[in-house]
C-alpha positions in Angstrom: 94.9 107.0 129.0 95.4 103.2 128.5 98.5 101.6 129.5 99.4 98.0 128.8 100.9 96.2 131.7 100.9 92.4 130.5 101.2 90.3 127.7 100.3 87.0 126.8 102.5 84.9 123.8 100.1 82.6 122.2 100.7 79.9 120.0 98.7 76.9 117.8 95.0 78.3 118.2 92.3 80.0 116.9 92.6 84.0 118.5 88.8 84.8 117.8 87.6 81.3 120.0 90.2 82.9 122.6 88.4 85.8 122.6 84.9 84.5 122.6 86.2 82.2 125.9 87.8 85.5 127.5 85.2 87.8 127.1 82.4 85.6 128.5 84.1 84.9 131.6 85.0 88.9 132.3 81.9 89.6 131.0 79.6 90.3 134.1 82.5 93.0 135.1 82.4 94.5 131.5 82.8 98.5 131.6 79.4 99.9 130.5 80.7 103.0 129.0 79.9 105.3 126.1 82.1 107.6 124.2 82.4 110.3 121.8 85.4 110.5 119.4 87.2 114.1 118.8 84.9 113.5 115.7 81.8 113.4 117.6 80.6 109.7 117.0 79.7 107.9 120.1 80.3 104.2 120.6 80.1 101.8 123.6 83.4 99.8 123.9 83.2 96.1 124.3 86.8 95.3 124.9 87.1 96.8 128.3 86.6 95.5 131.9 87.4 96.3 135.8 89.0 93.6 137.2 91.8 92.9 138.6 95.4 92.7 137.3 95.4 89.2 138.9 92.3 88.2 138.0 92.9 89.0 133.8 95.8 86.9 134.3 93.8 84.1 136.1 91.5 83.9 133.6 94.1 83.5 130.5 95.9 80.5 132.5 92.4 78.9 133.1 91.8 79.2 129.4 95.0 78.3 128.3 
C-alpha cells in the first residue's frame, strides 16, 4: 500500500521541468523494482524512491 504523507502547492512553472529536476537528484536512491499487474503485465516503476521523508522535502525547497 502507498500512502501519501505530503504535498507540495505549486504555482507559475512548467511541472514536467519540475519533474525532470526532482527525479535526477533522487535518482541514485531510485527503487529498482519490477511488478506484475492483477493482469499479469510486468513493469519497472520509475516514480518511486527510498529516501527519507525529510530528504523528499529537502529536495523540493532546494528546487523551488
Amino acid at each position: 500500500p502507498v500512502r501519501i504523507v505530503a504535498t507540495n502547492q505549486c504555482f507559475n512553472l512548467n511541472a514536467q521541468k519540475l519533474e525532470a529536476l526532482v527525479h535526477g537528484f533522487l535518482a541514485p536512491r531510485r527503487l529498482n523494482v519490477t511488478l506484475r499487474s492483477q493482469g499479469g503485465q510486468v513493469y519497472t516503476p520509475r516514480e518511486w524512491f527510498n529516501v527519507p521523508l525529510a530528504t523528499a522535502l529537502a529536495v523540493s525547497i532546494i528546487i523551488l
